[in-house]
KEZAVEX-55185 format. One record per residue (C-alpha): x negated, y, z negated. Coordinates in steps of 0.1 Angstrom, whole numbers, padded with zeros to 4 digits, always signed. Layout:
% residues N
XYZ...
This chain:
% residues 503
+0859-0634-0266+0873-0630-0229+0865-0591-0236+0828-0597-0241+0829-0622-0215+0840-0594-0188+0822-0566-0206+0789-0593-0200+0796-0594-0161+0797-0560-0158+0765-0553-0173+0748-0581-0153+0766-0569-0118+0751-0534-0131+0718-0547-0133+0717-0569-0101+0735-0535-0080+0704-0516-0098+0676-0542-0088+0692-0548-0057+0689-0507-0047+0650-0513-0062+0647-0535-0040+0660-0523-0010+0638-0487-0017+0608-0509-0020+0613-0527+0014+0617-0495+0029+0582-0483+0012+0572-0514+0025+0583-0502+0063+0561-0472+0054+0533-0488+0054+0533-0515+0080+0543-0483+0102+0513-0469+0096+0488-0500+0093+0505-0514+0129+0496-0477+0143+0458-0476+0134+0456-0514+0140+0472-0507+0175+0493-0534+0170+0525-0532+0194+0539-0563+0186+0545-0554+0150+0552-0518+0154+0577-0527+0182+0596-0548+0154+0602-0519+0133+0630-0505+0152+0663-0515+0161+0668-0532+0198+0690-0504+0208+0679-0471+0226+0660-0451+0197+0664-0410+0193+0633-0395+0192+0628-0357+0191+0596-0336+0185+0601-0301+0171+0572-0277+0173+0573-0255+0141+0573-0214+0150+0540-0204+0147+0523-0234+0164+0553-0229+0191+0543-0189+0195+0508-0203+0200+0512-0227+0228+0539-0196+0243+0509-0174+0247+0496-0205+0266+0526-0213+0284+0553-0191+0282+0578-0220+0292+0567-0238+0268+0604-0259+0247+0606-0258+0218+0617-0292+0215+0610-0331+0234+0629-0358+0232+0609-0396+0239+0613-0428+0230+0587-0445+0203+0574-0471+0230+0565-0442+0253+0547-0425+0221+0526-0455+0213+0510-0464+0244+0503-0427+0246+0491-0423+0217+0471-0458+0220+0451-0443+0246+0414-0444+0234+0400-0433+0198+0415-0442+0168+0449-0433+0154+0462-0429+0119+0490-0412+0105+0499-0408+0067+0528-0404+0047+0532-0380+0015+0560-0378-0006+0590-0402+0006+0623-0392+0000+0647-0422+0001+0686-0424+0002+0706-0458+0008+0733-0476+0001+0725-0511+0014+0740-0509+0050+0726-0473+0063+0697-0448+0051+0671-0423+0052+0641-0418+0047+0620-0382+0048+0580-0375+0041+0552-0350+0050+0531-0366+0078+0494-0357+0091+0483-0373+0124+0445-0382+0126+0426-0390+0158+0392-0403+0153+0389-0391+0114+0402-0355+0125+0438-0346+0115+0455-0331+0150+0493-0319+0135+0514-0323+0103+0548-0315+0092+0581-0329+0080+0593-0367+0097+0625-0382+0089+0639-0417+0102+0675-0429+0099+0675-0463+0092+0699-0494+0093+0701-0525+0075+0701-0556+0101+0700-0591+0088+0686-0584+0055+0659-0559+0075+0656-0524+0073+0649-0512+0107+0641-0478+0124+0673-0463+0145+0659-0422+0151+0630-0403+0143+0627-0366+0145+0593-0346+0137+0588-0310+0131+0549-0305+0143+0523-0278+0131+0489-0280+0151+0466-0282+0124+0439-0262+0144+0467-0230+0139+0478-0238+0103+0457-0257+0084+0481-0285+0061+0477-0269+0024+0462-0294-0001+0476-0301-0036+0513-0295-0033+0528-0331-0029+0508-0335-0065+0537-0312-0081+0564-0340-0085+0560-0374-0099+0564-0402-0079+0578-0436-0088+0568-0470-0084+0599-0489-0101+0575-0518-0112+0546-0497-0121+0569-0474-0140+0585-0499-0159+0550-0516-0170+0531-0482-0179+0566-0469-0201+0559-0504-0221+0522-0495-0223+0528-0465-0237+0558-0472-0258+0538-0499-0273+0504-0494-0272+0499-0456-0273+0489-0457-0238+0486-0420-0229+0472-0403-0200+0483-0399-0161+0484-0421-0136+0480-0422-0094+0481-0451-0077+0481-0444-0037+0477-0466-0003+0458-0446+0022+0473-0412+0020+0510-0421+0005+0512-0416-0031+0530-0451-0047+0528-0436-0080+0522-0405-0095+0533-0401-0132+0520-0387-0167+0524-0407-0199+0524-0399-0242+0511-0365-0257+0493-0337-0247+0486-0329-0285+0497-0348-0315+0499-0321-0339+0523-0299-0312+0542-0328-0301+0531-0315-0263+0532-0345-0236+0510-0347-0210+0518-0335-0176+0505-0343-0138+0484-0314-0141+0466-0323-0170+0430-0322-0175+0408-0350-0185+0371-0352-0196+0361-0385-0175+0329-0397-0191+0306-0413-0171+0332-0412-0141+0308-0378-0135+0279-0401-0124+0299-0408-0091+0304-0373-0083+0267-0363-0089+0254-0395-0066+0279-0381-0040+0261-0344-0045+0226-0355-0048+0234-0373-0013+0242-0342+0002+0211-0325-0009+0188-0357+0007+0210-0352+0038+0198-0314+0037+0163-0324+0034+0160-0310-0001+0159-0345-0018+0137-0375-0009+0147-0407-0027+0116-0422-0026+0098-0390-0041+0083-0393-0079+0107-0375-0097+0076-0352-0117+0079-0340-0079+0105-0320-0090+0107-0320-0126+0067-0318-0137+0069-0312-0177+0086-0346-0181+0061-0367-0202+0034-0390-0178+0049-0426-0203+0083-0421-0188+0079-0407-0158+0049-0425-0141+0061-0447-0109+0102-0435-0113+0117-0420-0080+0150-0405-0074+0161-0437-0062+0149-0456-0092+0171-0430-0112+0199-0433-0089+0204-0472-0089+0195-0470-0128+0164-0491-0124+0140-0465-0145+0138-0489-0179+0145-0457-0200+0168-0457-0229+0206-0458-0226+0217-0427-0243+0207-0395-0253+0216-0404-0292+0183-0429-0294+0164-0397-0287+0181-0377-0309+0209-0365-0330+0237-0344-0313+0245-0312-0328+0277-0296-0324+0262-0268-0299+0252-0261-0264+0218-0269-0255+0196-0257-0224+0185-0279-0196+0146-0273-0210+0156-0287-0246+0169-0315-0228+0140-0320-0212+0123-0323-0243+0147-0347-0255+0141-0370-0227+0104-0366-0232+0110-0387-0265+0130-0417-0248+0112-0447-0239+0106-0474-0210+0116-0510-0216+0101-0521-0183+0089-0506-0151+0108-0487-0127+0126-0510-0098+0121-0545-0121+0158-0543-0128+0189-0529-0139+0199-0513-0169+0224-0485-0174+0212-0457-0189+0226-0418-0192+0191-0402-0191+0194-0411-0152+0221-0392-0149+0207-0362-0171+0175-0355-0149+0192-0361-0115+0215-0332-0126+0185-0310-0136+0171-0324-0104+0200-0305-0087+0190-0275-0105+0154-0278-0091+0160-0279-0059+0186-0251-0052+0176-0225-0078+0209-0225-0093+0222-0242-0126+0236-0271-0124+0273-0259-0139+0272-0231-0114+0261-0258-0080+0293-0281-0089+0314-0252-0089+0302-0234-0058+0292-0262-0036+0317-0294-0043+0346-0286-0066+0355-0248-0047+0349-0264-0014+0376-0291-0016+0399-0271-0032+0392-0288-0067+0409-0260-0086+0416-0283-0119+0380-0295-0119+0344-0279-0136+0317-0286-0162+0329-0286-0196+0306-0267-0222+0317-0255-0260+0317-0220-0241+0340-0234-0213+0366-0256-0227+0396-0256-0200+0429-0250-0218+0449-0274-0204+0427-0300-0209+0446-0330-0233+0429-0336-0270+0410-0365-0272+0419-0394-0300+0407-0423-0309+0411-0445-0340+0379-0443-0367+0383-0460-0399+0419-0476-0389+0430-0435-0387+0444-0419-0350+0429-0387-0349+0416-0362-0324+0379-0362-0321+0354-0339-0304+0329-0339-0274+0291-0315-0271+0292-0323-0231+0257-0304-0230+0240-0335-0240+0258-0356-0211+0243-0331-0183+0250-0350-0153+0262-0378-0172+0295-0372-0185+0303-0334-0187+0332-0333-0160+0368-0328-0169+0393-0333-0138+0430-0341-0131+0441-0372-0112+0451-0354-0082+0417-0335-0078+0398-0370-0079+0418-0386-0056+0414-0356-0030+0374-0362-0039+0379-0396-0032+0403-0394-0001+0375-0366+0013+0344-0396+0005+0358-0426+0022+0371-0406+0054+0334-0392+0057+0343-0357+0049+0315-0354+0026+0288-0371+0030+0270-0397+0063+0282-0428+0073+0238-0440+0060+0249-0421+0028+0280-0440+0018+0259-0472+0028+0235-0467+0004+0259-0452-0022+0279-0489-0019+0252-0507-0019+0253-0527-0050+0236-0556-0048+0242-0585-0071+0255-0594-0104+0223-0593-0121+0218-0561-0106+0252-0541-0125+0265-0545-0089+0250-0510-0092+0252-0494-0059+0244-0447-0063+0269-0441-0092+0289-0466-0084+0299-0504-0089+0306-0525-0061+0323-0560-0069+0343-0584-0051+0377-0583-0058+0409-0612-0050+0433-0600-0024+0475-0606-0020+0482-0643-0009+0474-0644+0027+0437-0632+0030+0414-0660+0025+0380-0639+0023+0377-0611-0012+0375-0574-0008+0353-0552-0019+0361-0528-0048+0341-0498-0051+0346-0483-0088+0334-0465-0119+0343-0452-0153+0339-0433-0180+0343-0436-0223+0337-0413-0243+0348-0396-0276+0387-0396-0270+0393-0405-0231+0390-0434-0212+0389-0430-0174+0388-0455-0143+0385-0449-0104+0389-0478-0083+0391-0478-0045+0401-0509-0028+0382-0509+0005+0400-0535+0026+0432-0524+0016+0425-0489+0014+0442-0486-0021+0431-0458-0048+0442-0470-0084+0429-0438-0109+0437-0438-0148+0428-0409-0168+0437-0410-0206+0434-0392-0238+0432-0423-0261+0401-0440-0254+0412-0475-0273+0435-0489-0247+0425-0515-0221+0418-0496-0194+0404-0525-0172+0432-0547-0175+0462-0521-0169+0444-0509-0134+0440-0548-0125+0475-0549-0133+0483-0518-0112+0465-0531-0087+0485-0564-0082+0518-0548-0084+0505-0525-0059+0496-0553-0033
């Protein structure tokens, strides 16, 4: 009895030593992120608080090739500078404003002492100045983990442009996350990948449950995902840039563009009334007709839509319907002579370095894309997808790190106007879908503290075997994205879920 008595301590002294590390990783995540939210809030008093009340080492290192650079400019130019952080901040408070972001943390303690080392990217006014490698040495003072040296290596970003994608390699672990997404898919066949990420800094970064069934393959970071109806918010976003080139005008009839589509459906519906999904036309391609396993033509889906139907008239309200979707991608076509498959490619996947991402087709099935499964007649079994048929609608497949650079490139203004996101987040009301341009834009409750709701700016997609959610947390500039190959899990509730432990 006294044997399982002791054996009992030890096991509970194990778990509290294990928690207790947890914990003391996730308070230094914590300093992470106030660092950076004190910094673009210009807030002294807290960033001030984040060191220790000591004199603080603080040494800038410029990296060679930046540093042969600046030689050619100045010849005596040193290779390194030492400072002190209060110095730095009231410098680099002067005027515009300031954000830096983290990537990758790499934390070692042992309760007393510790470290802590990330890729940084300094940003003035929305333009990223200088990256590199940052590393603090930390100590732990009454209970507080608090700042005691930084050093910086620095690449000027106008000399060597930061590469995109590798920090995407590795997973990353939020302890609490991990721990609910392993029961997930331990119990509930939750499979798919998951990035959770606050600003920049990935939180969490992990893939879950099989590739393929019949191979026993599990799904990796780098796995692709058709994302149903997810494509809708990537096709608002590119029709935006074509009415900020003067090639679209949202209030224009679409038979502007598209003249063979039939006067009964047509008649009084703008681009706009298409975007918002306020046209009254059917919801899905299958009332029009039955889906063959084949690839159609944008023409014979023309003539498919020319058999759909208006349950009211265009702008009298919402309701969701693919066909919207289907001719604002042919729309895309019209205006810049070149198919639809071939203008994602060229113009918004290649130019943000979307390698993972396209337009699926039976001809172009990507081959690291997971099967999709779903359960039919109480059986778990893979199931196919004709993505011709979703033109516009529901024919992208993607990885979770390619959407979150999309994202990440939307909500800095890298992509389209300041009047373009406005109109994109417009959603209105309830009674409206909260249907902003390809996108849902609902209130959403906050950590304790805040009194006033935020606003989330989402969208999804279902389909035949997958399941995907993108949420963006404006106010506390959070990304929560779930891609999955089992399109019978809850996918609304585990995000909310993320979301909570995330805040």
């Amino acid at each position: 009895m006294k044997r399982t008595i002791i054996l009992s301590f030890a096991f509970l002294l194990l778990l509290s030593n294990k928690a207790d590390a947890q914990s003391d990783k996730q308070q230094i995540q914590e300093l992470l992120q106030t660092f950076m939210k004190a910094l673009k809030d210009k807030d002294s008093l807290t960033m001030y608080s984040l060191f220790i009340n000591s004199p603080v080492t603080w040494v800038r290192v410029w990296k060679p090739t930046t540093l042969e650079a600046r030689r050619k400019q100045n010849p005596n130019e040193k290779e390194l500078a030492e400072s002190d952080h209060k110095s730095w901040f009231r410098r680099v408070m002067q005027g515009g404003i300031k954000e830096e972001h983290f990537l990758n943390p790499v934390i070692a303690e042992d309760g007393s002492i510790g470290s802590v080392t990330f890729d940084y990217s300094f940003w003035s006014n929305g333009v990223k100045g200088n990256w590199g490698k940052e590393s603090w040495a930390l100590v732990k003072e009454n209970g507080v983990w608090k700042i005691a040296s930084v050093i910086f290596s620095v690449e000027l970003e106008a000399i060597v442009p930061q590469k995109e994608g590798v920090h995407y390699d590795k997973p990353i672990l939020h302890p609490k996350m991990e721990a609910y997404l392993k029961t997930q898919a331990d119990t509930g066949r939750f499979q798919g990948v998951v990035l959770v990420a606050k600003g920049d800094s990935l939180l969490h970064h992990q893939a879950y449950g099989k590739f393929d069934w019949s191979t026993g393959s599990s799904n990796k970071l780098g796995t692709q995902f058709l994302i149903g109806s997810l494509t809708k918010s990537v096709v608002a976003v590119a029709i935006m840039q074509l009415v900020e080139q003067g090639k679209i005008d949202l209030s224009a009839p679409i038979k502007k563009y598209i003249p063979e589509l039939s006067s009964s459906i047509a008649d009084g519906v703008t681009v706009h009334h298409l975007l918002k999904q306020q046209s009254g036309l059917n919801q899905f391609i299958e009332d029009c007709t039955e889906i063959e396993v084949m690839d159609i033509s944008s023409p014979e889906l023309i003539d498919i839509i020319n058999k759909a139907r208006r349950a009211f008239e265009p702008g009298k309200k919402f309701a969701y319907s693919n066909l919207n979707y289907n001719l604002l991608g042919i729309l895309i076509e019209r205006v810049t002579g070149l198919s639809y498959s071939d203008y994602m490619q060229q113009k918004v996947f290649a130019p943000l370095g979307l390698q993972a991402t396209g337009i699926e087709r039976l001809s172009n099935i990507p081959t690291n894309k997971a099967v999709g499964y779903r359960t039919m007649n109480g059986i778990f079994r893979p199931i196919q997808n004709v993505t011709s048929y979703a033109l516009g609608t529901g024919d992208i497949y993607s990885t979770a790190a390619d959407l979150f650079k999309w994202g990440q490139a939307l909500h800095k203004g890298s992509l389209v106007s300041k009047e373009s996101r406005r109109l994109l987040f417009d959603g209105g009301k309830e009674d409206w879908g909260y249907y902003g341009y390809g996108f849902r834009i609902q209130p959403y409750k906050r950590s304790s503290g805040y009194i006033n709701t935020g606003t989330l700016i989402r969208h999804g997609g279902t389909m035949n075997g997958y399941i995907s959610n993108y949420h963006y947390y404006k106010e506390d500039d959070l990304t929560v994205i779930l891609l999955c190959n089992n399109r019978d899990i809850p996918i609304r509730r585990i995000t909310d879920i993320l979301k909570d432990l995330a805040l």
